[in-house]
N, C-alpha and C positions, 0 to 999 in steps of 0.2 A: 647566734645569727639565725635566723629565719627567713622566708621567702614571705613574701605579701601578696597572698593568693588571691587573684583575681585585681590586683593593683589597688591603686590611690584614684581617686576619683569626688571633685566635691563630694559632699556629704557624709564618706568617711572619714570615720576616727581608729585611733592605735590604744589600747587602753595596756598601761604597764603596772603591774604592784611588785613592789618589794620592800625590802626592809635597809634601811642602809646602815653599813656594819661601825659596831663601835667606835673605834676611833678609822674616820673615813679621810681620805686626801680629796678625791674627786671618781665619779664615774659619769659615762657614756649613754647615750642613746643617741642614734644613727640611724637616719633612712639612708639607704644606699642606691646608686645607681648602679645594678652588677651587685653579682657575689665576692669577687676578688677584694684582698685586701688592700689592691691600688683601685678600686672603684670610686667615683666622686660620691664623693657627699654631701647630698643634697640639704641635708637638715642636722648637728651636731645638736644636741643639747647637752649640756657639757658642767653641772652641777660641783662647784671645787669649795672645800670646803676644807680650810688652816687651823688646826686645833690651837698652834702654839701662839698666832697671831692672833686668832679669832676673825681673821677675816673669810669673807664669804661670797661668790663670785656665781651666777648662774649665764654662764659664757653662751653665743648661740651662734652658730656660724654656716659656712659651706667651704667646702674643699673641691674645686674644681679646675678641670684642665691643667690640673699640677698645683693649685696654689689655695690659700687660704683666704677670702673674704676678710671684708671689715668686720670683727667681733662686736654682737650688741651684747650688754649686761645692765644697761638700767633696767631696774626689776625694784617696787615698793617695798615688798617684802620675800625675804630668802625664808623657804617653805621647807627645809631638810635640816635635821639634826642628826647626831649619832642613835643608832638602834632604832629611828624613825618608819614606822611601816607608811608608807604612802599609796596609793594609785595617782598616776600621772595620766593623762588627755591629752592624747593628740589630735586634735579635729581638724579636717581639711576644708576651708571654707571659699568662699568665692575668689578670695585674691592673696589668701596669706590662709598661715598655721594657726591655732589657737591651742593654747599650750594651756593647762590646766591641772591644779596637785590637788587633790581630797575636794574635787569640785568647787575650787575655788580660781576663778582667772585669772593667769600671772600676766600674759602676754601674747602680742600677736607676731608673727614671723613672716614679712612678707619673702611671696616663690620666688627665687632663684633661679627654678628650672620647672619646667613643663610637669606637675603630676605625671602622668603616664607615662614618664622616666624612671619614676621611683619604684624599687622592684625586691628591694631587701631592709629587713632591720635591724640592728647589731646592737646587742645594751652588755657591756662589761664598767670593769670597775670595782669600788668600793661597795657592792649593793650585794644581797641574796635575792635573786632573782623571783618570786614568784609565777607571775604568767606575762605574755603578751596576747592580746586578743587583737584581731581586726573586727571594725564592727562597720 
């Protein structure tokens, strides 16, 4: 969990790299409102991935005032495999998210909540974390 120094504001972006571990179930990335673990969540990107089934789900939602949003997961193509190093895009653009894995566009995520709400980022999970950068 990290702070988002200087907040979200069009123009920025979140740049995340990791590696995702062998055999993976799902992991996390979260923009937060608050630090606390009951803080809303503005943006879940939520990557789940069934070794035994093979099925593959790139969930995207918000957690607010107690409760869960409609979940989007049409997505063309599921961009994570096991042992995958990726970098992921978060870009914050005029009226939605644009989500982006090895510079390639997956999707856009229209706001929820006001940018200048958003004040933390949390990424757990099945991944080895390399960096998160604000840019």
């Amino acid at each position: 969990m990290g702070e988002l120094v200087g907040g979200l504001h069009v123009g920025r972006s979140i740049a995340i790299r990791g590696r995702v571990k062998p055999y993976p179930k799902s992991f996390n990335v979260d923009l937060l409102m608050g630090s606390s673990s009951s803080s809303d969540v503005a943006l879940s990107l939520n990557p789940r991935m069934n070794a035994t089934s093979n099925e593959v789900v790139f969930g995207r939602n918000s957690f607010l005032s107690g409760s869960w949003g409609v979940e989007e997961r049409k997505l063309d193509k599921f961009p994570f495999a096991p042992g995958f190093y990726f970098e992921m895009k978060i870009h914050c653009g005029a009226n939605a998210f644009t989500v982006s894995v090895d510079c390639v566009r997956l999707l856009e995520y229209e706001y929820r909540v006001d940018l200048d709400r958003i004040t933390h980022v949390r990424v757990f999970g099945d991944l080895n974390l390399m960096f998160v950068k604000l840019k």
